[in-house]
C-alpha positions as CSV (number, residue, x, y, z in Angstrom):
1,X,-21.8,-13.2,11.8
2,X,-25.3,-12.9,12.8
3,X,-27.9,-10.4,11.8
4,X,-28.2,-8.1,14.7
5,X,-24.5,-7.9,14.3
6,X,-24.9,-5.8,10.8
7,X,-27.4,-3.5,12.6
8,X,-24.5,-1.3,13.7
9,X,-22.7,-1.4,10.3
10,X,-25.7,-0.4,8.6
11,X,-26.1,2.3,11.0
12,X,-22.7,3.7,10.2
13,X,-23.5,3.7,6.8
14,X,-26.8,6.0,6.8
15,X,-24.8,9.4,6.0
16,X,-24.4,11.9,3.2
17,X,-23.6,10.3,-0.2
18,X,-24.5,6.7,0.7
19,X,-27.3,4.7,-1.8
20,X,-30.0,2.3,-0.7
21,X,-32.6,0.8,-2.2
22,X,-36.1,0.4,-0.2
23,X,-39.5,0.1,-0.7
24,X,-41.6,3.2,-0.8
25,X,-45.6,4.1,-0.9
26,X,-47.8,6.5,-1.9
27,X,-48.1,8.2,2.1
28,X,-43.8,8.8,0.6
29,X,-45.0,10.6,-2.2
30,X,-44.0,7.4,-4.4
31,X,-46.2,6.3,-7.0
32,X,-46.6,2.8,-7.4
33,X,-45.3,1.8,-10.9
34,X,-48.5,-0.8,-12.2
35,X,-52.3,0.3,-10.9
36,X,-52.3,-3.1,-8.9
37,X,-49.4,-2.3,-7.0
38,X,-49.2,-0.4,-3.9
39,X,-45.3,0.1,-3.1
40,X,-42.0,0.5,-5.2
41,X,-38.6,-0.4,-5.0
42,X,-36.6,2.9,-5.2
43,X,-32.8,3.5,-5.1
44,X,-32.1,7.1,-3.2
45,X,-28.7,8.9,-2.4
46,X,-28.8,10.4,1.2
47,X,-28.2,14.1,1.2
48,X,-28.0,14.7,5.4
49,X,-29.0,14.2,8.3
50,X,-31.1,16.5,10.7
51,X,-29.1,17.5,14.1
52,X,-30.4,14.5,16.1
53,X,-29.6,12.0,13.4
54,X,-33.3,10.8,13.6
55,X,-34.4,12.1,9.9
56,X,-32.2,11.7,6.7
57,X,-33.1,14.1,3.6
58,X,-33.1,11.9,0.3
59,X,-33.5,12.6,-3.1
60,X,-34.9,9.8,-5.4
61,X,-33.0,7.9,-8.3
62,X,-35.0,7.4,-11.4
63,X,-34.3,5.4,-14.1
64,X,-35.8,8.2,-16.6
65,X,-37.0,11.6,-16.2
66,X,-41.0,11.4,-16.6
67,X,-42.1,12.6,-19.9
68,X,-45.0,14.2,-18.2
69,X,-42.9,16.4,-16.4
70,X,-39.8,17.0,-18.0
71,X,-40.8,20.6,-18.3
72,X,-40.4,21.3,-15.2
73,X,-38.6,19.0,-13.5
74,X,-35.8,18.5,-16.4
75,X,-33.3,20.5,-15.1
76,X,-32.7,19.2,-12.1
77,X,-32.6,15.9,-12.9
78,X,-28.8,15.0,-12.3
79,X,-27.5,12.2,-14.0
80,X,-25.3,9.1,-12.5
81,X,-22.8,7.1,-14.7
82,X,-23.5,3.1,-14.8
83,X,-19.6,3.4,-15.3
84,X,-18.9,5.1,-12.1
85,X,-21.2,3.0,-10.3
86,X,-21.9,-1.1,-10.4
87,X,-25.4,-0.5,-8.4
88,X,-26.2,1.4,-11.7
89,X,-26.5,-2.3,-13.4
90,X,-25.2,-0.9,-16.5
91,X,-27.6,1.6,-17.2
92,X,-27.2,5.4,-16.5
93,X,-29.5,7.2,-14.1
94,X,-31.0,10.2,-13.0
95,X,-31.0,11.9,-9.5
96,X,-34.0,13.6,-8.8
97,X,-32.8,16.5,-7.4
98,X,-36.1,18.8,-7.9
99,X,-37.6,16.9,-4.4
100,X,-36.5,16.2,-1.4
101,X,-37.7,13.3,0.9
102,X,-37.2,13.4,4.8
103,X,-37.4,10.1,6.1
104,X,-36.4,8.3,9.7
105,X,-33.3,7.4,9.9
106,X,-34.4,3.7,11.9
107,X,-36.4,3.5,8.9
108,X,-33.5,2.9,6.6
109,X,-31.6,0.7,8.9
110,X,-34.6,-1.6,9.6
111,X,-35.3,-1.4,5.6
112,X,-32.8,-0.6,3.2
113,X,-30.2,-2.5,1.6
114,X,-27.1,-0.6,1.0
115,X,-26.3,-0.2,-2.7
116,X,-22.8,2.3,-2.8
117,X,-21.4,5.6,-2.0
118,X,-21.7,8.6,-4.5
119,X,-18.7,10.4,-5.7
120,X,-17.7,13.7,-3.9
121,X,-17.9,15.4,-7.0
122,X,-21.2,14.1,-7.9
123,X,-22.6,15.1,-4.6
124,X,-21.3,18.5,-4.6
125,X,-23.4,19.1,-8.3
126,X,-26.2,17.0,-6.6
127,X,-27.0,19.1,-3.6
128,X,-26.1,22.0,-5.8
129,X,-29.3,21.0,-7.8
130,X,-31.1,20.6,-4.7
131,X,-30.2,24.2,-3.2
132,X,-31.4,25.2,-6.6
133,X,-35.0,23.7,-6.4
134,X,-38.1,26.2,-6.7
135,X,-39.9,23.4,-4.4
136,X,-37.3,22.8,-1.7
137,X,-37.0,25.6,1.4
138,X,-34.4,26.7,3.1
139,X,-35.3,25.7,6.1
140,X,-35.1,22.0,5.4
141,X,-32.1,22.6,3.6
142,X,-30.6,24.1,6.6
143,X,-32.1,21.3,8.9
144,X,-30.4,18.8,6.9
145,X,-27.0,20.8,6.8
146,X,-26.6,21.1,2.9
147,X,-27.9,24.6,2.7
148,X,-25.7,26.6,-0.1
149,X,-25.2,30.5,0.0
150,X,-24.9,32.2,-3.0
């Protein structure tokens, strides 16, 4: 099988509860982890897709909360099960459900490696988290089809 026959699989696979890991910058709101580097390897969980299927809203997965911010950001912070999932490599994780990327869909096709598939219970809690953001608006939840009443 050659490459551009994956393209399509991939494709298939950029939907709600899918992980990938990709390489983000600063211009994503990614800080780089060393002061010499200027991108970062980042597992994210897609949370939906926009009407047109162009844009995906994502929500980071950290390997720790940040100290500096646990404050505020501590409670939504939803945590993943090395267990549950093998991408995990053994070591439980956090879902940063306090922010919310957008990002092209083409973008993760042409870029991302597929890592899994979040539980439906786990993504039920995670967009939960996300409805409940003080950062996140309604709007964008509702572009992105994961808007919550109530």
């Amino acid at each position: 099988m050659e490459i551009g026959e994956l393209h399509p699989l991939k494709e298939m696979a950029v939907k709600p509860g899918s992980v990938f890991r990709m390489r983000f910058y600063p211009q994503d709101g990614v800080v780089p982890k060393d002061e010499n580097d200027t991108s970062r390897d980042k597992y994210f969980v897609i949370l939906g897709k926009d009407g047109e299927g162009g844009y995906v809203a994502l929500s980071l997965i950290n390997t720790e909360i940040n100290e500096n911010l646990k404050q505020r950001i501590g409670a939504f912070q939803y945590q993943i099960s090395s267990s549950n999932y093998d991408f995990l490599n053994g070591k439980d994780r956090f879902v940063d459900c306090y922010d919310m990327k957008e990002v092209a869909s083409e973008r993760i096709i042409n870029q991302g490696d597929y890592a899994g598939l979040i539980s439906e219970a786990d993504m039920k809690a995670i967009v939960k988290l996300v409805n409940d953001s003080p950062i996140v608006c309604v709007a964008k939840l509702r572009r992105y089809g994961i808007y919550v009443e109530g």
